[in-house]
C-alpha positions as CSV (number, residue, x, y, z in Angstrom):
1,X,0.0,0.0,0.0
2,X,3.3,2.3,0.5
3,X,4.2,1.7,-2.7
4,X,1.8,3.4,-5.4
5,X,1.5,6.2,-2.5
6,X,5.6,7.3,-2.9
7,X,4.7,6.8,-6.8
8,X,2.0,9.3,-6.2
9,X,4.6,11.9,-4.0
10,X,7.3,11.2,-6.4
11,X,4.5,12.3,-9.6
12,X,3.6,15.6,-7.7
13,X,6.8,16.1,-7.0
14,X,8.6,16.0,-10.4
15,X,5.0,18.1,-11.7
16,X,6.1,20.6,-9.1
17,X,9.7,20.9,-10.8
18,X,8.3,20.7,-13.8
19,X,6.3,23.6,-13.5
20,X,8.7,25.9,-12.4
21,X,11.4,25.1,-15.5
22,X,10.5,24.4,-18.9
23,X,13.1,22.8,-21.1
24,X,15.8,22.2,-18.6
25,X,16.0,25.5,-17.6
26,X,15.0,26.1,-13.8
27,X,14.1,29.8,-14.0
28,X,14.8,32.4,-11.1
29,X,12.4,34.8,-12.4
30,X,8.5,34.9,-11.4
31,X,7.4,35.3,-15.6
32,X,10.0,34.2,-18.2
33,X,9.2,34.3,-22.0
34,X,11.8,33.6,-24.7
35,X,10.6,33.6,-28.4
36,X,11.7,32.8,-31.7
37,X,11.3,35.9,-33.6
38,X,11.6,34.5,-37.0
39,X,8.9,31.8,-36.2
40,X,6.9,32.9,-33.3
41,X,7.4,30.0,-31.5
42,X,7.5,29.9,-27.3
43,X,11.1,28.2,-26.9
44,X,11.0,28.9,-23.4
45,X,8.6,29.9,-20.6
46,X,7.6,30.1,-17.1
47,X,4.1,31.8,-16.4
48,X,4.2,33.7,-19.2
49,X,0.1,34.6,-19.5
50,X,0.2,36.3,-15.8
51,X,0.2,39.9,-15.8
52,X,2.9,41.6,-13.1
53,X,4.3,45.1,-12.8
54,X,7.0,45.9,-15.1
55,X,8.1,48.8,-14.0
56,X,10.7,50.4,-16.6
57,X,9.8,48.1,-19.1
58,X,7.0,50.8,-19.8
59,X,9.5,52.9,-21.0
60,X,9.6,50.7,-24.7
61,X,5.5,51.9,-25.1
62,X,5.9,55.4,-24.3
63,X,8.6,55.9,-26.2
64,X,7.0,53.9,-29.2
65,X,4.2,56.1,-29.0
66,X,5.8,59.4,-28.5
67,X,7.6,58.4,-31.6
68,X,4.1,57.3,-33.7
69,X,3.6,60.9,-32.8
70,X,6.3,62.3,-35.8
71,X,7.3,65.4,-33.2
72,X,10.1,67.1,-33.7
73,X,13.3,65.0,-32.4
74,X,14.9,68.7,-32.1
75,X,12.8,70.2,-30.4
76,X,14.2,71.7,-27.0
77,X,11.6,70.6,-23.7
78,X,11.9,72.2,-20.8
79,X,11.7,69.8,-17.7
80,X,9.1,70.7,-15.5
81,X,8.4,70.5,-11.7
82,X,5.4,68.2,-12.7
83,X,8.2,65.5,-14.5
84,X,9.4,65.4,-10.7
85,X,8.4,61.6,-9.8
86,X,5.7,61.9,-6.8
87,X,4.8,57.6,-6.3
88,X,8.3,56.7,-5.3
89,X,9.7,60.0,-4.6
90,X,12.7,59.3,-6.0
91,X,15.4,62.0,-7.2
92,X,17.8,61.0,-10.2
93,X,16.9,62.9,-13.5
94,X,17.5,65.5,-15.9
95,X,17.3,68.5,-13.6
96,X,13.8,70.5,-13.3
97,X,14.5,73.4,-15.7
98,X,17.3,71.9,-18.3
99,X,16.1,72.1,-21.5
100,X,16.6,69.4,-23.8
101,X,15.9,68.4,-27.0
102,X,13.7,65.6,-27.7
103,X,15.8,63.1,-29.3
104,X,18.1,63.5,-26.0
105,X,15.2,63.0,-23.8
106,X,14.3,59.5,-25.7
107,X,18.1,59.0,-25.3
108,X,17.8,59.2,-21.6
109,X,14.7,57.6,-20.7
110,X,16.0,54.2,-22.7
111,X,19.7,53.8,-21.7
112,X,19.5,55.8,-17.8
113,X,15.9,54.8,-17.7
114,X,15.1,58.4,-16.7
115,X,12.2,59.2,-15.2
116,X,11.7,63.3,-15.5
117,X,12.6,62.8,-19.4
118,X,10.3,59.9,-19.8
119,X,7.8,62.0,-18.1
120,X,8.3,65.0,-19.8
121,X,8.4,62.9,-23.1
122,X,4.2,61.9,-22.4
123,X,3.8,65.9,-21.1
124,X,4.6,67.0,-24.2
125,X,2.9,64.6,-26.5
126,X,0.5,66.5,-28.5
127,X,-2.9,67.4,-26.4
128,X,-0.8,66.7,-23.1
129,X,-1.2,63.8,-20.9
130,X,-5.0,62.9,-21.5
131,X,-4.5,62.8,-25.5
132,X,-0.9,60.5,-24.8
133,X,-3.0,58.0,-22.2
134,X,-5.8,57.5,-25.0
135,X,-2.7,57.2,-27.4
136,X,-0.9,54.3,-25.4
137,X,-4.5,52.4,-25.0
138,X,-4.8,52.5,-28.6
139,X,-1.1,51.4,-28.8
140,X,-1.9,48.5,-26.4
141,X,-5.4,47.4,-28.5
142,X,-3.4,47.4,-31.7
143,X,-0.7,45.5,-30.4
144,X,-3.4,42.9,-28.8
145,X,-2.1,42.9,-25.3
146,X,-4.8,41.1,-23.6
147,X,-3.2,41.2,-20.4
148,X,-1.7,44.7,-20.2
149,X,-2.3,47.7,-18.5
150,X,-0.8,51.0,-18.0
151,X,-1.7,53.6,-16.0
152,X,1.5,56.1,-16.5
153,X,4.6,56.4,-18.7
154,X,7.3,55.5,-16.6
155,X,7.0,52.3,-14.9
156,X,6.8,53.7,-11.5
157,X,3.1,52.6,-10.8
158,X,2.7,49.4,-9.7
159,X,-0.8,49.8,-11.5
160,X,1.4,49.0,-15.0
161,X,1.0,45.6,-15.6
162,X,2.1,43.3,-18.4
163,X,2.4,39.8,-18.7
164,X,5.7,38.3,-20.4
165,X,4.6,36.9,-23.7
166,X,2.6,40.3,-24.1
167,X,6.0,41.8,-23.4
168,X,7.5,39.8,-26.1
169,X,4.9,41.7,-28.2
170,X,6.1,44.5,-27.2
171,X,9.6,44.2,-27.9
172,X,9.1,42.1,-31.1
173,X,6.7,45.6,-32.1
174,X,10.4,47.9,-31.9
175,X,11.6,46.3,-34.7
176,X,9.6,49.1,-36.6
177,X,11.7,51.9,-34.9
178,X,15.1,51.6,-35.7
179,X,15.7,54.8,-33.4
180,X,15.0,52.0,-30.3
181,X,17.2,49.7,-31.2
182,X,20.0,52.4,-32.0
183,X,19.5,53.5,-28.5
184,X,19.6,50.5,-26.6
185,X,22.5,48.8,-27.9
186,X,24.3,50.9,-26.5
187,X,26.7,50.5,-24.3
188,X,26.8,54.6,-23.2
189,X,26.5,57.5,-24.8
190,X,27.3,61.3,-24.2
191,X,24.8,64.2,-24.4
192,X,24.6,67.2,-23.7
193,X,22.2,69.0,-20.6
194,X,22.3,72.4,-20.1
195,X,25.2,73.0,-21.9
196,X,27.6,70.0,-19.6
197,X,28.5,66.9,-21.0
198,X,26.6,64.1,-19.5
199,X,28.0,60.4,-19.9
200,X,24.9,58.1,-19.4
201,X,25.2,54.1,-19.2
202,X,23.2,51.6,-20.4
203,X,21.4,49.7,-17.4
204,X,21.5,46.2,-18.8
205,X,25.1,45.9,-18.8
206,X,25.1,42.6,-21.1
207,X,24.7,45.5,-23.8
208,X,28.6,45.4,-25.4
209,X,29.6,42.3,-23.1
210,X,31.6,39.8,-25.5
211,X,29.5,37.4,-26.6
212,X,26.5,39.2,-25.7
213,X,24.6,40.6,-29.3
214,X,22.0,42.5,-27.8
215,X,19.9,44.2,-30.7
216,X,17.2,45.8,-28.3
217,X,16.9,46.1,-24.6
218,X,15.2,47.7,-21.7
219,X,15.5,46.9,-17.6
220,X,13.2,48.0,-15.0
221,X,13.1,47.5,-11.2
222,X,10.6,48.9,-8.6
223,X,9.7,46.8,-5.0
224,X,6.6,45.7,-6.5
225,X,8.1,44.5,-10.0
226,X,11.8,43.2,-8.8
227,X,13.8,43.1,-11.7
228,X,12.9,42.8,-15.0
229,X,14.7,42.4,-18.2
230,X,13.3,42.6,-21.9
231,X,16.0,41.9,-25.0
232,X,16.6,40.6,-28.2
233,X,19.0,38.9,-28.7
234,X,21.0,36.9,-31.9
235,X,22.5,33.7,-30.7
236,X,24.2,31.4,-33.2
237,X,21.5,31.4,-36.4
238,X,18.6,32.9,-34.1
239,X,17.1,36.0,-33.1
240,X,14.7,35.8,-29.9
241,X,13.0,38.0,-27.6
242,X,13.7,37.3,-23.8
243,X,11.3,38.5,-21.4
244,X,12.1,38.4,-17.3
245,X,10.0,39.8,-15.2
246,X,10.1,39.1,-11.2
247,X,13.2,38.0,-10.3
248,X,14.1,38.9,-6.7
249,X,17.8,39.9,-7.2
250,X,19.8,41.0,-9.6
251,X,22.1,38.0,-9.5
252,X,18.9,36.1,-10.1
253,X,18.2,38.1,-13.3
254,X,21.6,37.7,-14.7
255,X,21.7,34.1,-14.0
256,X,18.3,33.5,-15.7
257,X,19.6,35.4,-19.1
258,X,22.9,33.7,-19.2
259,X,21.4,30.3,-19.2
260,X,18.8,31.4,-21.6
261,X,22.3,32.1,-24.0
262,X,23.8,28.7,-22.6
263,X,20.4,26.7,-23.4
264,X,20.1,28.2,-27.0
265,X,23.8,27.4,-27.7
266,X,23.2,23.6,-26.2
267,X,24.7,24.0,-23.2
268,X,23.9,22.9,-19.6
269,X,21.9,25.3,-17.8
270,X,24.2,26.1,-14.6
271,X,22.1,26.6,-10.8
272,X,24.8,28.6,-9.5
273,X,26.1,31.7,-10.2
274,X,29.8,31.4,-12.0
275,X,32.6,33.7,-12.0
276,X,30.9,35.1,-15.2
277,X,27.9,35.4,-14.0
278,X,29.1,37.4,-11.0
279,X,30.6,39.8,-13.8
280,X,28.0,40.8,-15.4
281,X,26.2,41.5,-11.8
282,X,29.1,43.7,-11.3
283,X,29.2,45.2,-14.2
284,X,25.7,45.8,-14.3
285,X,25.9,47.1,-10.6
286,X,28.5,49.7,-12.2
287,X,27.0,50.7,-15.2
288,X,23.9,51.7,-12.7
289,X,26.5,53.6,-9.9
290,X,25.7,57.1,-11.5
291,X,22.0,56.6,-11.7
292,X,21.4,54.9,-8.9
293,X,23.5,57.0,-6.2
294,X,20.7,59.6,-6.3
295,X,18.1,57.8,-5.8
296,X,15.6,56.4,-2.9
297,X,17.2,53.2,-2.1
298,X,15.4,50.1,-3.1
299,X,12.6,52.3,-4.6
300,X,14.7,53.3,-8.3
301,X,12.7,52.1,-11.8
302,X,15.5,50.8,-14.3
């Protein structure tokens, strides 16, 4: 009678593993999507239909639909004491009163993951705030994200929700702005605010990494969301969007990426973090230094 029970407990038990990997890869992350962009096809996932809060990840929308918009990229914008962020209270950003040009302000809310030139960005989207909300809702039915929601441009609300193959969507849907990718494969880049040279790093600091090809990224991190990573990426003869959402640290995130590279080379997934690993957590860690040193600890969207 002992028997067929432990065959029972062994069953659930494997189902239970099961059900937190897919493929051989245990994932880290609460949501993980990764998708063939050639085909369509799911190649990896973990939850991917549950929406979460993505925090910076909003960033890719807004600035897709500021862009949809044809504004002038040249056009100087003055930040404003209502770009100042007022849910999280934090303080890194373009300074209220610099006035920057568009194109600059795009600049900085994808690589630094600003949020006063992301927010100023929706401010001065033609008709204001009201006319860019009804604009991103519009983005969001066209792009059929069932299972999306967002309430802001920057990421800072938990109210902005997404799940991770809707992300996919999203990040598949940047292809048709070559402006995005040209940002966001960057490594860093210099521009100029009020006159002074600012050097700006990119927040996912696989971007330029050898043996990294990232084509398109974004990060995001807020309490609610825990860190987040969208990318695409060319490995071997493929190009695929990777979606993270959830995971509780950053060493969690950058494990979860580097054995979505290891898995689509045919390589063991590893369960620890190696010495490379650790790297790019460091690396990432500095790329973020000048962002994150003026900000509310723990409370940052990147």
């Amino acid at each position: 009678m002992r028997l067929p029970l432990f065959k029972h407990l062994l069953l659930a038990l494997l189902l239970a593993c099961c059900s937190a990997s897919w493929g051989g890869v245990a994932f880290r992350s609460a949501h993980v999507v990764v998708v063939d962009d050639a085909t369509g096809e799911v190649l990896l996932e973990k939850d991917a239909a549950t929406a979460a809060p993505i925090a910076s990840l909003t960033k890719l929308m807004t600035v897709m639909v500021v862009l949809d918009a044809h504004q002038d990229l040249g056009e100087p914008i003055r930040i404003d004491e209502s770009d100042r962020d007022t849910l999280k209270h934090t303080r890194a950003g373009v300074p209220v009163g610099a006035v920057v040009p568009r194109e600059t302000l795009l600049e900085l809310a994808l690589i630094a993951s600003d949020n006063h030139a992301t927010a100023a960005l929706a401010r001065s989207y033609p008709g204001g705030l009201a006319a860019f909300a009804e604009a991103t809702q519009r983005k969001i039915d066209t792009l059929g994200l069932a299972n999306t929601t967002l309430v802001e441009p920057t990421g800072l609300s938990p109210g902005n929700h997404a799940s991770a193959m809707d992300m996919a969507r999203v990040l598949q849907a940047t292809q048709a702005y070559p402006l995005i990718a040209q940002i966001t494969s960057r490594p860093a880049h210099a521009v100029v605010v009020n006159g002074q040279p600012w050097a700006v790093r990119n927040t996912n600091g696989l971007v330029g990494k050898p043996g990294w090809e990232v084509l398109a990224s974004k990060t995001g991190f807020t309490n609610e969301a825990g860190r987040c990573l969208t990318m695409r990426l060319r490995a071997g003869d493929r190009t695929v969007s990777v979606v993270l959402i959830g995971a509780l640290a950053s060493s969690a995130r950058a494990l979860d990426a580097l054995n979505i590279r290891r898995w689509l080379a045919g390589e063991a997934p590893l369960r620890e973090a190696t010495q490379s690993a650790q790297r790019t957590r460091a690396s990432a860690r500095k790329l973020r230094a000048p962002i994150a040193r003026a900000s509310v600890a723990g409370q940052a969207t990147v």
